[in-house]
MIKEBA-489614 format. One record per residue: x, y, z of N, C-alpha, C in turn; residue in one letter. Coordinates in steps of 0.001 Angstrom, whole numbers, plus 500000, padded with zeros to 6 digits. Atoms other than C-alpha are relative to their C-alpha. Example, Ala and Ser with C-alpha at 12.3 -4.5 7.8 and 13.67 -1.06 7.14 Angstrom:
2
500890498810500000512300495500507800500900501200500000a 499180498810499940513670498940507140499230501090500730s 
// end
This chain:
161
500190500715501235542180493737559263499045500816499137x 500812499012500993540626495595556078498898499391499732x 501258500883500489537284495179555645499185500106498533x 500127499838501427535514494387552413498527500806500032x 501291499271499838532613496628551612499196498978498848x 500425500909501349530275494940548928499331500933498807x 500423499096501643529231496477545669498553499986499811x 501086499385500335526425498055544714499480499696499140x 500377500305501314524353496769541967500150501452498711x 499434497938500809525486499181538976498560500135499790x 501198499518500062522348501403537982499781499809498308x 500597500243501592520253500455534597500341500838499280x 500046499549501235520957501467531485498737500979499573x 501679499471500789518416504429530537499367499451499228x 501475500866501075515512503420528268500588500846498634x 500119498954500835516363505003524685498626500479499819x 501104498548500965514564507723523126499295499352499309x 501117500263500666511259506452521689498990500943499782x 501486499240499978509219509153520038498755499210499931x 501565500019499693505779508536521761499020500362499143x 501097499983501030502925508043519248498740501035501409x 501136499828499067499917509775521069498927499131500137x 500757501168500167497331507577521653498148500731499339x 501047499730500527494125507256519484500533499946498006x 499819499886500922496620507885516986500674499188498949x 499090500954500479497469505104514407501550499683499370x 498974499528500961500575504305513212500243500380498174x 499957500000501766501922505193509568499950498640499725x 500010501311500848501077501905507443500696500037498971x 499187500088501300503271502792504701501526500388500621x 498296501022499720506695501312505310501103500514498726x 498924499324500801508514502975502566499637501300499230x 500522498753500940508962506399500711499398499883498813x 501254500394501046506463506452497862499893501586499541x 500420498540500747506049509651495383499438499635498993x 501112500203500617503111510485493311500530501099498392x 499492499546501681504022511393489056499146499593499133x 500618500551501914502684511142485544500481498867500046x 498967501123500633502803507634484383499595499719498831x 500034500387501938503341506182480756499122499028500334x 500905501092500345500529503591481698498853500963500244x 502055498967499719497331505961483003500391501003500871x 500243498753498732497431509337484655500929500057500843x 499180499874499266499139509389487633500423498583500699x 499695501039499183501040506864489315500789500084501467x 499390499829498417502972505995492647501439499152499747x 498319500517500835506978505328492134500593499814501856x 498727500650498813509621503602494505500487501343500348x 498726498599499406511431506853496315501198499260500115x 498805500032499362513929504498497706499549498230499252x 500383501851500293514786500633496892498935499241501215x 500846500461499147512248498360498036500148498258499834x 499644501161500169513325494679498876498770498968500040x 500977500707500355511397491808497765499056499398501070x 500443500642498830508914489915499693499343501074501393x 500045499055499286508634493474501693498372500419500094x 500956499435499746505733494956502912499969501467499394x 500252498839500072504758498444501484499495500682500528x 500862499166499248502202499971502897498704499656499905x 501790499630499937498040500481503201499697500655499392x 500771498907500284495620501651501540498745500344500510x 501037500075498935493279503389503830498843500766499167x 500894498910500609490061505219502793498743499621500781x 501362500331499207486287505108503844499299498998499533x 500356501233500485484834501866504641498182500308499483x 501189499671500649481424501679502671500129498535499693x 501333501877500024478732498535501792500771500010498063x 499771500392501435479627496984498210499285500748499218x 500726499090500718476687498480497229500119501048499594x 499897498059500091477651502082497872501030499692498784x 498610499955500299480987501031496516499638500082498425x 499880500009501457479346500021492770499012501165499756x 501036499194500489477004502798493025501008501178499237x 499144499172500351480145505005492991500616499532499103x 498563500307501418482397503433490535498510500148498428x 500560499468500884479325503649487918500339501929499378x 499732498898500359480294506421485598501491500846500253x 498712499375499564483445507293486904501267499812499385x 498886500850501054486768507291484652501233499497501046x 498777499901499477489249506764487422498959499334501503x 500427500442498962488384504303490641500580499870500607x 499045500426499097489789503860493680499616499576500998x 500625500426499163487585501715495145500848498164500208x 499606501053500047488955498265496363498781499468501100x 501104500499499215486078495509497931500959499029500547x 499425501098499075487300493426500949499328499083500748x 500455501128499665484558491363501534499278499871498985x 500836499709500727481423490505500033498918500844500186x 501045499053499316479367493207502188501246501397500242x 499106498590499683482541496007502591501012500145499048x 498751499733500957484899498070500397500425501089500253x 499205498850500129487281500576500760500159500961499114x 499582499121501346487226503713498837501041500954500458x 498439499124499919490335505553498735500219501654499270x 500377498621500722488898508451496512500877501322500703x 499440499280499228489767510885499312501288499890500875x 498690500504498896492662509263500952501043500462499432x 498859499358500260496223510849501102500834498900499297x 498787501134500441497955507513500454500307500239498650x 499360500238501459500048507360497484499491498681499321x 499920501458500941499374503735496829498599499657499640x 500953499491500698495844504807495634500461500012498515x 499130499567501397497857505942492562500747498804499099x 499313501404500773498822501683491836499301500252499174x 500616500361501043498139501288488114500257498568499557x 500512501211500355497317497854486888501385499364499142x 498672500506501225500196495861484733499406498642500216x 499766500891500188500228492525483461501047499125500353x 498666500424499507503301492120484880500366500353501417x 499955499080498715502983493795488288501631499685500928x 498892499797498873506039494430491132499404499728500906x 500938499814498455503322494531493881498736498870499699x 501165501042500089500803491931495145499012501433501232x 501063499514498768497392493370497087499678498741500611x 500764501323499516496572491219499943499341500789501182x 501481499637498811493138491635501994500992499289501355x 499467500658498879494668490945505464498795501146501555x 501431499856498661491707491076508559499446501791499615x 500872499073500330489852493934506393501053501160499512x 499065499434500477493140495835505282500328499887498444x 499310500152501267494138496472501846501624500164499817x 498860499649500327497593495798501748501121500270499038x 498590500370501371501038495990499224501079499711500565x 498301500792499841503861493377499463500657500466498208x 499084500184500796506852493593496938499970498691499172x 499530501108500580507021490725494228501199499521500196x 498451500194500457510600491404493462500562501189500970x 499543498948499483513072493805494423499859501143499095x 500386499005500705512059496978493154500910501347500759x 499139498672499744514396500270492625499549501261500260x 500835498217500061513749503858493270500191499993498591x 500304499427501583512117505784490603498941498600499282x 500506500420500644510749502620489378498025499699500768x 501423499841499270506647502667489204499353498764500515x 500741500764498809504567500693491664498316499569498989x 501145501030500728501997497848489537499631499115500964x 501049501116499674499292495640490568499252499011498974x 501053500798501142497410493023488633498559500197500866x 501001499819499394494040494145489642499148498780499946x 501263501396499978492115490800488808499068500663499629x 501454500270500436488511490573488653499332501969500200x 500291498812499247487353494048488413498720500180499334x 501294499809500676484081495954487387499821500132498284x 500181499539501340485165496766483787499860498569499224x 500815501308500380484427492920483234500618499438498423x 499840500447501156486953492690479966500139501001498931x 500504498594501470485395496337478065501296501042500054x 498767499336500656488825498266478648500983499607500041x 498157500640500398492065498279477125501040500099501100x 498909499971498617494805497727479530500892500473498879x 498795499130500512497827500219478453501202499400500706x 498980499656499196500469498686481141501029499395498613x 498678499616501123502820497860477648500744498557500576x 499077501288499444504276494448479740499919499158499298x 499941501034500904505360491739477377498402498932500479x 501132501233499886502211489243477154499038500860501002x 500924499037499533499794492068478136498553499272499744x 501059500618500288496147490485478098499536500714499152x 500600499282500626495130493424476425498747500875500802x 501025499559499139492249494025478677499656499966501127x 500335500350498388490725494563482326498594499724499987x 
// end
């Protein structure tokens, strides 16, 4: 009489290919392509590379954390800031930082929200935003307290920051 042998559990599925971060080393925080241009509102700005769907996360802006204090010692005098405060004792300056999204200029109408998230400066998407098109913030409450003109040109512009 033939006998039955029994089957072998089949053998796992390899693991895919995951390039290995090294450790120590963080990941990228910026979630979409981002290029740095002249813009028609101030200097340089930071533009969509690729479409960016609404509600989306963008990216970080990282830089060196420093005391509020330091933070207004530096923005005194300076025509161009890129300091953002995330508490009422710490602020991020971005002066030196590679990030593109340093390069947000201000609108009345912005595409992009900043949200402080556990000491992070982040950028979500308002809307859906296209490549090519440039990357706005409504900066709120800032140091210039009202004294300059806001250029971002968006229907019902306050006029000022």
């Amino acid at each position: 009489m033939p006998r039955l042998q029994p089957l072998s559990p089949p053998e796992p599925a390899p693991a895919p290919l995951v390039p290995q971060r090294p450790r120590g080393i963080p990941a990228d925080p910026q979630k979409f392509a981002l290029t740095v241009a002249p813009s028609t509102i101030d200097g340089q700005g930071v533009f969509a590379a690729e479409a960016i769907p609404a509600r989306r996360k963008i990216g970080e802006l990282r830089g060196e954390p420093i005391s509020v204090a330091e933070a207004r010692r530096r923005a005194r005098g300076v025509a161009r800031i890129m300091i953002v405060e995330v508490s009422e004792r710490r602020a991020i300056d971005a002066s030196a930082s590679t990030d593109a999204l340093r390069f947000a200029n201000h609108s009345c109408r912005p595409n992009m929200v900043l949200k402080l998230q556990q000491g992070r400066v982040a950028f979500h998407a308002l809307r859906d935003i296209n490549a090519g098109e440039e990357l706005t913030v409504g900066y709120g409450r800032s140091h210039h307290l009202g004294r300059l003109a806001c250029r971002c040109g968006a229907p019902g512009c306050a006029g000022t920051l």
